[in-house]
Biotite code that builds the C-alpha atoms (Angstrom):
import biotite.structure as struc

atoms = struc.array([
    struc.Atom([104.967, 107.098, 110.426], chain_id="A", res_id=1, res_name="UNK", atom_name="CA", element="C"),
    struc.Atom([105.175, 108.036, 114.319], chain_id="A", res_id=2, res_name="UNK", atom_name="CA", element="C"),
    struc.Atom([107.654, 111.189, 114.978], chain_id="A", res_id=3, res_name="UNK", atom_name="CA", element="C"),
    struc.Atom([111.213, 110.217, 116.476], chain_id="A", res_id=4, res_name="UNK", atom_name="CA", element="C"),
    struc.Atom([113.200, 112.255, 118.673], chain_id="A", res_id=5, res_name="UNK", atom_name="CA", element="C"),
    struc.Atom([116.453, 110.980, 120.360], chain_id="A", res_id=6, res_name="UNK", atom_name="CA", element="C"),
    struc.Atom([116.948, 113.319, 123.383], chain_id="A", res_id=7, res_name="UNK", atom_name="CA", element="C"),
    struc.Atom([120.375, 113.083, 124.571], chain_id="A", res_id=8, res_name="UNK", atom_name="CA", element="C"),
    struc.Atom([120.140, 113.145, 129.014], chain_id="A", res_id=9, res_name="UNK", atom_name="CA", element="C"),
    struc.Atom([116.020, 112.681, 128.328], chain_id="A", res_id=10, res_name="UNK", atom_name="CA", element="C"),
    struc.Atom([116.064, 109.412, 126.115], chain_id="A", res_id=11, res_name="UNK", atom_name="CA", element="C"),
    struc.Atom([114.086, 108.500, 123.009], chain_id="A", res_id=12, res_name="UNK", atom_name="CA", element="C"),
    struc.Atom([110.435, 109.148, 122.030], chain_id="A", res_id=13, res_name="UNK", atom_name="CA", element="C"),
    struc.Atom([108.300, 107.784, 119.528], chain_id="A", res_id=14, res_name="UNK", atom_name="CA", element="C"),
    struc.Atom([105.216, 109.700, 119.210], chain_id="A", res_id=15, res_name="UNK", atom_name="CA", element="C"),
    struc.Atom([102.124, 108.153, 117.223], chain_id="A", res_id=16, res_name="UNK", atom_name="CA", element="C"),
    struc.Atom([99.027, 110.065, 118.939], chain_id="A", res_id=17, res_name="UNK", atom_name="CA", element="C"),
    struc.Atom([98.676, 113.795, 119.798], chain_id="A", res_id=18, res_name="UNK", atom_name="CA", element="C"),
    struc.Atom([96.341, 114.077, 122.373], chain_id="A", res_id=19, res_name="UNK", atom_name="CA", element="C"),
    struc.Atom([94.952, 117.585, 123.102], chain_id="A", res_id=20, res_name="UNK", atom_name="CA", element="C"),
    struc.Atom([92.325, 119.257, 124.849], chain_id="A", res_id=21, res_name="UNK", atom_name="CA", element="C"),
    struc.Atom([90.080, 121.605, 123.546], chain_id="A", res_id=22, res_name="UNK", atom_name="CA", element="C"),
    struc.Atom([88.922, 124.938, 125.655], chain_id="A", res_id=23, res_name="UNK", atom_name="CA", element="C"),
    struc.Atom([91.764, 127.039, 126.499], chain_id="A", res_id=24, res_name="UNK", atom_name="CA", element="C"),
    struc.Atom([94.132, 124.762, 124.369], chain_id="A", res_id=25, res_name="UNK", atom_name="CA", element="C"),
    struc.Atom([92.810, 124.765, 120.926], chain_id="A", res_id=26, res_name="UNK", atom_name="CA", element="C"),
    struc.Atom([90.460, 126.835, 121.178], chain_id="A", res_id=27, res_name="UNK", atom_name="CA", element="C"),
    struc.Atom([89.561, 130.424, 123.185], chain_id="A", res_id=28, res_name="UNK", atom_name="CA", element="C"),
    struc.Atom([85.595, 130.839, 124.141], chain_id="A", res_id=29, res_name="UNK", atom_name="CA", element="C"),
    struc.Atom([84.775, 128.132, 121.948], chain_id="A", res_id=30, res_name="UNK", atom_name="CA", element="C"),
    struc.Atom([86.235, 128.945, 119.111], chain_id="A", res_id=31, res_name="UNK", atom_name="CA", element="C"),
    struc.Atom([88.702, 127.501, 117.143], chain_id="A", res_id=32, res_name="UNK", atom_name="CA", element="C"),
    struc.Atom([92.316, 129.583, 117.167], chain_id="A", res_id=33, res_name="UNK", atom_name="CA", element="C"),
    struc.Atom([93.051, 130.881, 114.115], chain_id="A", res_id=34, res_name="UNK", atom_name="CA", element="C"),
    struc.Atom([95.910, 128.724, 112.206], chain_id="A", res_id=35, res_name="UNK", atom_name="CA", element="C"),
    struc.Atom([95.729, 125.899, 114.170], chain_id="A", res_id=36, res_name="UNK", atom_name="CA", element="C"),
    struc.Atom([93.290, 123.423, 112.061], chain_id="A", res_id=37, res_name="UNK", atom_name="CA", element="C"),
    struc.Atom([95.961, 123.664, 109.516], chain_id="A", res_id=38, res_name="UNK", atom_name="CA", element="C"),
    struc.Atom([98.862, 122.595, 111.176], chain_id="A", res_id=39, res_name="UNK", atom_name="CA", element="C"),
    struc.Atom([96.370, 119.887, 112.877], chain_id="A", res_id=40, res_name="UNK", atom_name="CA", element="C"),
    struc.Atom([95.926, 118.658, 108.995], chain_id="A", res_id=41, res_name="UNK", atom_name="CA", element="C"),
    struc.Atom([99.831, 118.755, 108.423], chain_id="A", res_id=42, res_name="UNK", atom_name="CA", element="C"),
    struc.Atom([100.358, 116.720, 111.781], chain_id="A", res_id=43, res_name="UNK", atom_name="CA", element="C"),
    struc.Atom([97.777, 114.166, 110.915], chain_id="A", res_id=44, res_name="UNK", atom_name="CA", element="C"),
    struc.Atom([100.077, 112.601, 108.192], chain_id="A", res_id=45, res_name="UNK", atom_name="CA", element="C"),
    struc.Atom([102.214, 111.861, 111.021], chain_id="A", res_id=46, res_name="UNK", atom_name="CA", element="C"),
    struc.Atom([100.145, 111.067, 114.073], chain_id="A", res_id=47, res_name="UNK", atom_name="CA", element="C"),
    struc.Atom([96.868, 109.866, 115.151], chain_id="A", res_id=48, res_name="UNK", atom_name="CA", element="C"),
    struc.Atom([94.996, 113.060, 116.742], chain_id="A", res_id=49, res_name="UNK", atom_name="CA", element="C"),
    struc.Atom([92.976, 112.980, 119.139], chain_id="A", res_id=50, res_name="UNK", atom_name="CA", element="C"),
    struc.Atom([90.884, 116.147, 120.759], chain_id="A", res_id=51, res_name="UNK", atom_name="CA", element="C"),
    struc.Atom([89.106, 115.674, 124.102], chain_id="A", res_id=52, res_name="UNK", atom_name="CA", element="C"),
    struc.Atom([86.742, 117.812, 125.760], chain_id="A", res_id=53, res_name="UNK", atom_name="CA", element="C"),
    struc.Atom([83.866, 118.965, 128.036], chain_id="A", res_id=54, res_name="UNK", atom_name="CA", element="C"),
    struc.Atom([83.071, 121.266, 125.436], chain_id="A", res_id=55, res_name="UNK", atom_name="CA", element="C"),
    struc.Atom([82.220, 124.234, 127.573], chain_id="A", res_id=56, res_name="UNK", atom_name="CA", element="C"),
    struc.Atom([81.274, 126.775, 125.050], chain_id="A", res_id=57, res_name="UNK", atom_name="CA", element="C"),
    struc.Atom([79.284, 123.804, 122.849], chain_id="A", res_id=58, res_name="UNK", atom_name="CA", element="C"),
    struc.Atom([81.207, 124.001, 119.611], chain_id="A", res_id=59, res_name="UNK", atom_name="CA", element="C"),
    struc.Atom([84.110, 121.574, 119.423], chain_id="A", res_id=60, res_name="UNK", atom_name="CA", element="C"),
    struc.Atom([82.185, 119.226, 116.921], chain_id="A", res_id=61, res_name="UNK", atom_name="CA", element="C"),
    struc.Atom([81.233, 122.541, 114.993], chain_id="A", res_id=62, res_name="UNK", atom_name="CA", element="C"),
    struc.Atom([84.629, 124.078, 115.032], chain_id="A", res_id=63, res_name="UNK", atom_name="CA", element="C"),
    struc.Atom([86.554, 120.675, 114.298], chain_id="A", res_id=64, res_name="UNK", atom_name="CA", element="C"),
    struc.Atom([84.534, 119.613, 111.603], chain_id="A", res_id=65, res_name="UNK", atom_name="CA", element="C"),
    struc.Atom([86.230, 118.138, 108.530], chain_id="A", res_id=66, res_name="UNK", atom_name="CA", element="C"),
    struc.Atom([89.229, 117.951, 110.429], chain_id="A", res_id=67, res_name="UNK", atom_name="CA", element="C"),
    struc.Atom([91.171, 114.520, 110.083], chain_id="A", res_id=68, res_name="UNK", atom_name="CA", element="C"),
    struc.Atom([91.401, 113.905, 113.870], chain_id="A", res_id=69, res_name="UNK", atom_name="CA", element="C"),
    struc.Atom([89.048, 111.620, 116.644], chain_id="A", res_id=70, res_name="UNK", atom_name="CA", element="C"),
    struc.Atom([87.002, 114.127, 119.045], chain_id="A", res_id=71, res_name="UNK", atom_name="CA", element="C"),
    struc.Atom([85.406, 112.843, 122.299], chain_id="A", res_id=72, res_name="UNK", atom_name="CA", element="C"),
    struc.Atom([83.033, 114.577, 124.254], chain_id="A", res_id=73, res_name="UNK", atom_name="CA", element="C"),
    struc.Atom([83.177, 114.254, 127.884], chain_id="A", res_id=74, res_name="UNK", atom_name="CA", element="C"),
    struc.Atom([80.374, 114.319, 130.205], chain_id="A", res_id=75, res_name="UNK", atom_name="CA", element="C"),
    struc.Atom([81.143, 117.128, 132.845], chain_id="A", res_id=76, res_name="UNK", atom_name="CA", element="C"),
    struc.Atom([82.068, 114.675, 135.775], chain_id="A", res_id=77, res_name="UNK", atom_name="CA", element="C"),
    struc.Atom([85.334, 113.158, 136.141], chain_id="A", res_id=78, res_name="UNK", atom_name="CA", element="C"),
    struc.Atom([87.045, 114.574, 132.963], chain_id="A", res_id=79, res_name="UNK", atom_name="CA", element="C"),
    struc.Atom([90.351, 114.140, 134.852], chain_id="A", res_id=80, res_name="UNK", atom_name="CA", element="C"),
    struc.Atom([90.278, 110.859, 134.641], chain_id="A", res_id=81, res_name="UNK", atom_name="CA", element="C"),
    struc.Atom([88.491, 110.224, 131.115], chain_id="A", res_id=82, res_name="UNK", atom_name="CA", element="C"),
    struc.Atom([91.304, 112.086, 129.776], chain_id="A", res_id=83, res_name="UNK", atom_name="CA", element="C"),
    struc.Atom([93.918, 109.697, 131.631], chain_id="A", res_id=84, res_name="UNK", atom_name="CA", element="C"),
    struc.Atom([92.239, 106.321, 130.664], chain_id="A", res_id=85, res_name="UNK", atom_name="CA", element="C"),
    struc.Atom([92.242, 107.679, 126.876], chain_id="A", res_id=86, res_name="UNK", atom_name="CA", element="C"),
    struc.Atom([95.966, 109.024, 126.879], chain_id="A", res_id=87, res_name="UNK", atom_name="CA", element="C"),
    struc.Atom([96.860, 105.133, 128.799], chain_id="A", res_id=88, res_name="UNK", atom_name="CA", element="C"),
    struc.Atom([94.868, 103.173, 126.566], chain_id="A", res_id=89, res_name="UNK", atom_name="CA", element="C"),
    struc.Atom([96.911, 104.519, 123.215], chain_id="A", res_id=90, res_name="UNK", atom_name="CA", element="C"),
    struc.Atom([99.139, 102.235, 122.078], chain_id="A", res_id=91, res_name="UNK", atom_name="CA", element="C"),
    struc.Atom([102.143, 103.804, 120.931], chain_id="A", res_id=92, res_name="UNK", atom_name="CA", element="C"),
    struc.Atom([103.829, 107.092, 122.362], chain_id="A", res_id=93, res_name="UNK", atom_name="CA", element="C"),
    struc.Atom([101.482, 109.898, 123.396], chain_id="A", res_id=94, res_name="UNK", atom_name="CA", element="C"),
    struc.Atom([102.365, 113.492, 123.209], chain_id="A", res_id=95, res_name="UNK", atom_name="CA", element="C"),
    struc.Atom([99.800, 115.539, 125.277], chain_id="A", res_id=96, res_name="UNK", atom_name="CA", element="C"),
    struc.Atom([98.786, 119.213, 125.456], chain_id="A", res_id=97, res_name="UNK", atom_name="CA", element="C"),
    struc.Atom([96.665, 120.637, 127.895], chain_id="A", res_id=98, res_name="UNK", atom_name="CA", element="C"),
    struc.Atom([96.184, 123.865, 129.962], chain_id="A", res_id=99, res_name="UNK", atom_name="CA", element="C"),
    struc.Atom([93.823, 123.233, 133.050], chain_id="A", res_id=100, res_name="UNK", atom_name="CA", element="C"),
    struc.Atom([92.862, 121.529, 136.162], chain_id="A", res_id=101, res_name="UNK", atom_name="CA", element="C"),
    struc.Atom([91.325, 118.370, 134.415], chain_id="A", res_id=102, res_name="UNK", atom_name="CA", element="C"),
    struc.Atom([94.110, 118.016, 132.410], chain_id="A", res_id=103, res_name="UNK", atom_name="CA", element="C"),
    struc.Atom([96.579, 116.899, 135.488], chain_id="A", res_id=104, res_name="UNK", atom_name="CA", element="C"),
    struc.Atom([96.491, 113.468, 135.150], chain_id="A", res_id=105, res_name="UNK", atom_name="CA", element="C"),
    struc.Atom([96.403, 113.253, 131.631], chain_id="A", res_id=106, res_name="UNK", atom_name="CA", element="C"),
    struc.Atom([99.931, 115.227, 131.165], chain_id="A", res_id=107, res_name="UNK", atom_name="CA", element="C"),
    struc.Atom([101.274, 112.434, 133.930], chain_id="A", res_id=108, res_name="UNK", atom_name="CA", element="C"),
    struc.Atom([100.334, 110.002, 131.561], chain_id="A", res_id=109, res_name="UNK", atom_name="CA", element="C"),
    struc.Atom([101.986, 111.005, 128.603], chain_id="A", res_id=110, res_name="UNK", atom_name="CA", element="C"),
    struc.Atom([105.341, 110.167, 127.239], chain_id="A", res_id=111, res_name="UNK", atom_name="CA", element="C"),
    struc.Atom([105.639, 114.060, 126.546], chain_id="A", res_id=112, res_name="UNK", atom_name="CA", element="C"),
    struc.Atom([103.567, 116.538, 128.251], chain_id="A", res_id=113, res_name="UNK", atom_name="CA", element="C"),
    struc.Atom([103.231, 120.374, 126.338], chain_id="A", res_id=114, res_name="UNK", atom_name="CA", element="C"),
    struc.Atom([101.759, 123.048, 128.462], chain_id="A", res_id=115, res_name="UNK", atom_name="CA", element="C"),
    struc.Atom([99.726, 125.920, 126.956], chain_id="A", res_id=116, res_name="UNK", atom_name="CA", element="C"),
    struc.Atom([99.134, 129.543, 128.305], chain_id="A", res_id=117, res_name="UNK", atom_name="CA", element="C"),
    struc.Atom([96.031, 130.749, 126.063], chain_id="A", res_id=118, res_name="UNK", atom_name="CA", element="C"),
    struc.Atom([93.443, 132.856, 126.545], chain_id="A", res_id=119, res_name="UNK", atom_name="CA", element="C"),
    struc.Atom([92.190, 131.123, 129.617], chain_id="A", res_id=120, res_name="UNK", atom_name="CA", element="C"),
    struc.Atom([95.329, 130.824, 131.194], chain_id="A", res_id=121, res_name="UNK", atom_name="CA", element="C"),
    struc.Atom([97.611, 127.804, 132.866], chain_id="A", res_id=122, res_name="UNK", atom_name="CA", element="C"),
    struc.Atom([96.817, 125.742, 135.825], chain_id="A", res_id=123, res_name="UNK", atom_name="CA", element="C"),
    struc.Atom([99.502, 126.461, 138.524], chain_id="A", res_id=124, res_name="UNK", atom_name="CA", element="C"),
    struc.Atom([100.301, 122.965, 139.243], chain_id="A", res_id=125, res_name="UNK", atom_name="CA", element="C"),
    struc.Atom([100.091, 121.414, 135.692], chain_id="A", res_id=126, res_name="UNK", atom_name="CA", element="C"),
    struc.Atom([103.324, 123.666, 135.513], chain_id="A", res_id=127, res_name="UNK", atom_name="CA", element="C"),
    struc.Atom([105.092, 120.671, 137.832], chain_id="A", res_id=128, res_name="UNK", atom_name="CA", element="C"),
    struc.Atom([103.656, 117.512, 135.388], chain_id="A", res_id=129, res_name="UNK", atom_name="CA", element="C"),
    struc.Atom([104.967, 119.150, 131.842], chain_id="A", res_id=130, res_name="UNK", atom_name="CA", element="C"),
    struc.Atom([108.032, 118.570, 130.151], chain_id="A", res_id=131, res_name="UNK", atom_name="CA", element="C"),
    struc.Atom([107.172, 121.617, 128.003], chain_id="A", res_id=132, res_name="UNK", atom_name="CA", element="C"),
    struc.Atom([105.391, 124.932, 128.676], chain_id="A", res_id=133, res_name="UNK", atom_name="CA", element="C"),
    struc.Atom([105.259, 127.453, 125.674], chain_id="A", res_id=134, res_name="UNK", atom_name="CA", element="C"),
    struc.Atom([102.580, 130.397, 125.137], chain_id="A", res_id=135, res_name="UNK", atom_name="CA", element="C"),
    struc.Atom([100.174, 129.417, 122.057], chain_id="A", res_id=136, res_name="UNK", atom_name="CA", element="C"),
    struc.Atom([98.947, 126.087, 121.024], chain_id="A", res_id=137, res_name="UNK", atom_name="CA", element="C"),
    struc.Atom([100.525, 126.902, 117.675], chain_id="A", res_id=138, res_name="UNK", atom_name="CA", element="C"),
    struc.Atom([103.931, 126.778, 119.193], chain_id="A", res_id=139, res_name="UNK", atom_name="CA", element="C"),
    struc.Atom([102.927, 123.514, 120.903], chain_id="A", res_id=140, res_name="UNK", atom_name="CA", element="C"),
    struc.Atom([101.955, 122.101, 117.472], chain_id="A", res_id=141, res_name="UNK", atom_name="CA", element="C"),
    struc.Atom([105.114, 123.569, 116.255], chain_id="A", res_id=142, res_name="UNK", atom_name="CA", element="C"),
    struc.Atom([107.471, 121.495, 118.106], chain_id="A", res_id=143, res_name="UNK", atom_name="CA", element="C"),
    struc.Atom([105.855, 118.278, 116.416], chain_id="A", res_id=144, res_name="UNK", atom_name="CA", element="C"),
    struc.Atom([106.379, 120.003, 112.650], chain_id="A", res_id=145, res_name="UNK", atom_name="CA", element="C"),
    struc.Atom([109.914, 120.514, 113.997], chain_id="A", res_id=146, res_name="UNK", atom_name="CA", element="C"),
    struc.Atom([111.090, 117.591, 116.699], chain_id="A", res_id=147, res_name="UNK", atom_name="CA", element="C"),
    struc.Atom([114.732, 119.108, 117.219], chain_id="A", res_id=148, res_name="UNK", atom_name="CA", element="C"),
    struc.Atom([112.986, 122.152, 119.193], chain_id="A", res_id=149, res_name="UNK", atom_name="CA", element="C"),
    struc.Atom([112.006, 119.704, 121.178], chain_id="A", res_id=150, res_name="UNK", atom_name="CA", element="C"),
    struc.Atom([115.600, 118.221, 121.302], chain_id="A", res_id=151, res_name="UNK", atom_name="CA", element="C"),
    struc.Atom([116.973, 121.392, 122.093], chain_id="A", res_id=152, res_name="UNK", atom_name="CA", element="C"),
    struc.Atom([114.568, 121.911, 124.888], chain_id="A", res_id=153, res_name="UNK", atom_name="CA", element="C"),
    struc.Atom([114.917, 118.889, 127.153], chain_id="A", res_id=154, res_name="UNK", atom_name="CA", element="C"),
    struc.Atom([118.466, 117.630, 126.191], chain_id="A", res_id=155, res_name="UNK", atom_name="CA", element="C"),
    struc.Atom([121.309, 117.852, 128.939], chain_id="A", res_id=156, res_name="UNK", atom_name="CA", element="C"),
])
């Protein structure tokens, strides 16, 4: 059962995938945050999840295992636009999260775009293609365990 939110001034979503990437999202050197694979496992009764990822650090299949969620690996060309074709080819509403440079386009694809200032930081101008920008992936996650955050952030 997809998550609905009825924004008043924003209009209605219907979320059915979370799409997130992994490095500086999720994860900090590599390593999966502490707290978030549970809330990822309380999420997945709701939406399809899906974690995409250069996989920098070479652990995303090691750190994600057992989780109930899709992961895709991404060569290290063009992971811009890999993440874009996935988040476009969803059927459904897509929430995205993301933090960096190759996560630009997939943010403008997405029917709600969450910002995330980890460990590694934010991308300046991802700041301009989210509807959302909190600190820690777990508040991210957060506002999908608890859609009228979300309500009270973009209404007007």
């Amino acid at each position: 059962m997809p998550i609905e939110i009825d924004v008043p001034g924003f209009g209605s979503l219907k979320i059915s995938h979370l799409v997130c990437d992994y490095n500086g999202t999720l994860a900090c050197d590599g390593r999966l945050l502490q707290g978030v694979g549970e809330v990822l496992e309380r999420l997945s009764r709701f939406l399809t999840i899906h974690v995409v990822t250069a996989d920098t650090f070479g652990r995303a299949s090691k750190e994600l295992e057992g989780l109930p969620l899709r992961l895709t690996i991404l060569g290290n060309r063009h992971e811009r636009e890999a993440k874009a074709r996935l988040v476009s080819s969803l059927e459904g509403g897509v929430v995205a999260i993301g933090n960096g440079a190759n996560d630009l386009s997939m943010m403008e694809a997405a029917d709600l775009a969450i910002a995330v200032m980890e460990c590694e930081g934010l991308y300046a101008p991802l700041l301009s293609k989210c509807h959302i920008v909190v600190r820690r992936a777990l508040d991210a996650l957060g506002l999908l365990l608890e859609p009228a955050r979300i309500k009270a952030t973009l209404r007007f």
